[in-house]
N, C-alpha and C positions, 0 to 999 in steps of 0.2 A: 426395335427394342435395343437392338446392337448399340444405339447411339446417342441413349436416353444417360448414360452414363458420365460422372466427372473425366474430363482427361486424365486423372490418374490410378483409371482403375485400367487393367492393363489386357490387352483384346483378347487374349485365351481366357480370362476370368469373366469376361463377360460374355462369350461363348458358353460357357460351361453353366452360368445361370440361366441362358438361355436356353440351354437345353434342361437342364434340372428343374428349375421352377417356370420357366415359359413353356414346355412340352414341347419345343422346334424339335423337329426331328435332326438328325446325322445330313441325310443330306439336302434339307430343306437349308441349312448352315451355310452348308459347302458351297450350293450353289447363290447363297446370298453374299457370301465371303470371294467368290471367286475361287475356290479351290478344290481342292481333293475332300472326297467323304473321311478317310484315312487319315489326313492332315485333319482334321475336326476330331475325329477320334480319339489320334494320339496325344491331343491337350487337352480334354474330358478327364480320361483316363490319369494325363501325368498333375490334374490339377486335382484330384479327388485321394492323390496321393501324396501331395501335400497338406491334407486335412487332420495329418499327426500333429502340425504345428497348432501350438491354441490359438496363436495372433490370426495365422491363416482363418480356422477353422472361425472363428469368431467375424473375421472379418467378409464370409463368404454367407453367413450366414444371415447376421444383418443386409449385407446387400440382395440377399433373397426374399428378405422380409418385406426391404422397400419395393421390390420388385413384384409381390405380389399385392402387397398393398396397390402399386399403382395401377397393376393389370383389374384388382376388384374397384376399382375406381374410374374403370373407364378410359384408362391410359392417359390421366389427365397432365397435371403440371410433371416436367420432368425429374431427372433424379441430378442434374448438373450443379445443384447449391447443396451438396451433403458437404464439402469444403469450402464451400465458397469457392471465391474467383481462380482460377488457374494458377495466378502473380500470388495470390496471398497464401493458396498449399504449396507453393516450391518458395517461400520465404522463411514458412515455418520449417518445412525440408531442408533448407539450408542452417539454418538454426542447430536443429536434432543430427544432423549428419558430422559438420562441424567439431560438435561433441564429441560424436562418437569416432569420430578420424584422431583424437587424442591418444598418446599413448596409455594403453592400458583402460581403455573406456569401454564399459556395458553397458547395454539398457536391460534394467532387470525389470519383471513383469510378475507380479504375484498373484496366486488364484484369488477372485474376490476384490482384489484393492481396483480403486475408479481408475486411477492414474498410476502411468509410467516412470520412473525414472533413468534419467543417465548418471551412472555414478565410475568415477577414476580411481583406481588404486596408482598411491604415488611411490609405489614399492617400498615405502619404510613400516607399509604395516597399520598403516591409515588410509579412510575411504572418505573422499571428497564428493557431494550429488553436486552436480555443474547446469543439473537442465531438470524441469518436471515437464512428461509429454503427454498428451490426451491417447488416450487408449485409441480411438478412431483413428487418430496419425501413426502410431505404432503398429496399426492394421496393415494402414494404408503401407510402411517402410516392408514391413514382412511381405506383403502380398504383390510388390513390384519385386521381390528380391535383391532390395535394397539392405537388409540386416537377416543373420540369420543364427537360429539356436542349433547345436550340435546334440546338447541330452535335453529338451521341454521337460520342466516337470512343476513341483511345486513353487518356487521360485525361477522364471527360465529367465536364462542370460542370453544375449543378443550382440554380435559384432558387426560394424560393420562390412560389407562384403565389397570385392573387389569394381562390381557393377553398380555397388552404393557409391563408391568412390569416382567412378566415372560421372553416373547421373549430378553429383557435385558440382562437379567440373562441369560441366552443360549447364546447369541450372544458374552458376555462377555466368555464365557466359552471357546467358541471355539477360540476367538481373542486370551486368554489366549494361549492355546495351539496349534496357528500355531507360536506365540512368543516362546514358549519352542521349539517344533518341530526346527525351525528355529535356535536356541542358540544351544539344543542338538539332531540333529538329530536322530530318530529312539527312541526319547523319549516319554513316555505316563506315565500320572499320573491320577492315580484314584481316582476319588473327591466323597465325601461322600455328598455334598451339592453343588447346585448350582453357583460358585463361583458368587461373587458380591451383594449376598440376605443377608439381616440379618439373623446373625446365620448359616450361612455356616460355616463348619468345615474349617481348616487349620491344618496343618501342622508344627511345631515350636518346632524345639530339640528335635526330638523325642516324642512332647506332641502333641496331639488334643486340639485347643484351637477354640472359637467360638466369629465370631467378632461384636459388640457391634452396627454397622451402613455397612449399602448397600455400594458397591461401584458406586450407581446409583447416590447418595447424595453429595453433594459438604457441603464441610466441613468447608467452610466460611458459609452459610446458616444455619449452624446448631448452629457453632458459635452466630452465628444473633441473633438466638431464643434464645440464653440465656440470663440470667441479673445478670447483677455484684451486687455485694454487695449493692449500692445506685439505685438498682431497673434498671439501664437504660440498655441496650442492650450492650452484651460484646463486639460486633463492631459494630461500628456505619455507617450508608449507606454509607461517605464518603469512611470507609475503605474498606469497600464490594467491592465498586466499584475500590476501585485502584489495589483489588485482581484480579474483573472481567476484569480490562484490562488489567494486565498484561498477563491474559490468554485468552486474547480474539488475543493478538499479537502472541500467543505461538500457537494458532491454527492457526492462518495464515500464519504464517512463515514455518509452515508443508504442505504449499500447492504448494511451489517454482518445481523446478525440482529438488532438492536432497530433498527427504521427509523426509529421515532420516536424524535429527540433534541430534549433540554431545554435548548434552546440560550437560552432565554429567557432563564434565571437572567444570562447574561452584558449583559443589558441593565443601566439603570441605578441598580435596584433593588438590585444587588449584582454587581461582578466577582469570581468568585474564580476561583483558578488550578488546574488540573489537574482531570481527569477520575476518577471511583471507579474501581477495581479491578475488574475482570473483566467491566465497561460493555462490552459488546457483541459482534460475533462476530467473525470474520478479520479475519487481523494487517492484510491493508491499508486496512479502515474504521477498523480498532483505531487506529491510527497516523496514520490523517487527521484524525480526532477529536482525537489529540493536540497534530498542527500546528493546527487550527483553536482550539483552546483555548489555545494557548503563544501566540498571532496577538492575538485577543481579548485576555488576559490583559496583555498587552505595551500594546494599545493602552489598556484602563482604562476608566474611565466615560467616558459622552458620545462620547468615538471610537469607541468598541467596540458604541455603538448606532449611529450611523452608518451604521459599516463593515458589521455584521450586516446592517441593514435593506436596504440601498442593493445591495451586493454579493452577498448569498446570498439575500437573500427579493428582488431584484428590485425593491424598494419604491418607488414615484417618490419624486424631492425634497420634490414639493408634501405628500406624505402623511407622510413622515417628517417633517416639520416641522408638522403638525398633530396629529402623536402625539406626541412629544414636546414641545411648547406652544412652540417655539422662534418667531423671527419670519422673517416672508417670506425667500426668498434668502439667507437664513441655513444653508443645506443643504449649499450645494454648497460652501463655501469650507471649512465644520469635516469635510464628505467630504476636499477635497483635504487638508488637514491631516494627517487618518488614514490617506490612503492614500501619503504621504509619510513618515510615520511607520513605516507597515506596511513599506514597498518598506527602510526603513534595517533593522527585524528580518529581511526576508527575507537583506538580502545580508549578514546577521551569522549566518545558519545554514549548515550544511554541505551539499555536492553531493547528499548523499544523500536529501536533505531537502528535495529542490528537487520543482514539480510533475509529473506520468507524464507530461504531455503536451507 
């Protein structure tokens, strides 16, 4: 039963339904686990004491549910597709983490409501939603102790936790390299630092260079916190936001049936406008794709790499101005540029056309 479970539910939680709704004994466990009756004990105990959390509490419950369903069923199919494939819950994990590594970011969780959100206060006294999460993956963040609430109640709020932040860092690591694996087969690179954490080593012409910001961080946020010359914020929320929806279309449009989009071409190589015909599956990737190209195509060369790199792949400054050969500090003024340019195409389209969130 131990192993009937997704990899991301985490081995004392399914100890502990093993013993709660399978009736394993203490140390029928112990000696299946290899270890101490004691050691089986004390993560029962510290897991049942976690059950003040509602995310926990809900998410322990359901997997009790499937679990007896599968034991009155003869122990048939297993319980390994409640997320699907491994690659696809640490993408949406990186997704929701991402978020919530922003400054000033929750997921707040309301009694009764289907779904999660992550929402950022940008300290002027407005609240920005960046992300919507399925209640089953906000289970799942709580119950690895990946995010966690200090007062649960009617509305509970959720931070990311120090062990959230690592699992990041890993989960980026390995994305990293089934991307390489996949480009060069039978390829392996050995990382001196967790990729994606400040201060990770890289790689760059033969030098060791060490990068200045996470790639947990979104680089318009960071922008935010800075202040130009006459004190005010080097972007302003209007721009933030016409960043956040350009990439808020740019993740959806990745959810069609062709996942993989050829967004490259829109780099400097060549802009051109509009999307082929019958390019991918339901109307609402179909249709983000086309805001995301009408966006792109609006901005042009040089903006539209930018805006691409910075806003949808997340790209630091420092990096997008070494792919593109541009000079230092050079990043963030031709970004604000583009995302002023973007924010005057957003408010020249219609209501309909505006982002889901």
């Amino acid at each position: 039963m131990l192993n009937d479970w997704p990899a991301w539910v985490p081995e004392d939680a399914r100890r502990y339904i093993a013993h709660t709704e399978g009736g394993q004994g203490i140390r029928d466990l112990a000696r299946e686990c290899g270890c101490h009756a004691s050691t089986i004990s004390r993560q029962v105990r510290r897991i049942e004491a976690r059950r003040d959390d509602p995310l926990i509490d809900a998410a322990l419950s359901r997997l009790g549910a499937e679990a007896r369903a599968r034991r009155e069923a003869g122990g048939g199919a297993g319980l390994g597709d409640v997320h699907g494939r491994q690659a696809a819950f640490e993408a949406e994990a990186i997704r929701i983490l991402r978020r919530l590594c922003e400054t000033g970011a929750v997921l707040a969780v309301a009694d009764g409501v289907e779904k999660a959100v992550v929402a950022r206060d940008s300290g002027a006294g407005t609240i920005t939603r960046t992300a919507v999460v399925e209640m089953e993956m906000a289970q799942a963040l709580a119950l690895n102790e990946w995010i966690s609430c200090a007062n649960p109640g009617r509305v509970s709020r959720y931070r990311v936790t120090a062990a959230g932040r690592a699992a990041l860092g890993r989960m980026l690591a390995r994305a990293e390299n089934r991307a390489s694996s996949a480009a060069e087969p039978g390829f392996a690179e050995a990382q001196a630092a967790i990729p994606g954490q400040p201060g990770a080593a890289t790689a760059q012409g033969g030098r060791t260079r060490r990068s200045r910001y996470g790639l947990g961080e979104n680089p318009l946020v960071l922008l935010a916190r800075r202040r130009d010359r006459d004190g005010k914020p080097f972007l302003s929320e209007e721009l933030v936001a016409a960043g956040e929806r350009l990439r808020e279309d740019f993740e959806l449009a990745q959810m069609g049936a062709r996942v993989t989009q050829d967004w490259d071409r829109f780099l400097t190589a060549g802009v051109q406008g509009g999307l082929r015909a019958g390019q991918g599956g339901g109307r609402g990737a179909e249709a983000a794709r086309e805001r995301v190209a009408r966006a792109l195509t609006e901005l042009g060369p040089g903006l539209s790499d930018v805006a691409l790199r910075c806003c949808c792949y997340l790209e630091g400054l420092e990096e997008a101005e070494r792919r593109m050969g541009w000079s230092a500090r050079s990043a963030k003024i031709v970004l604000r540029i583009a995302l002023q340019r973007l924010k005057r195409h957003y408010d020249g389209e219609s209501d309909t056309d505006r982002m889901i969130g």
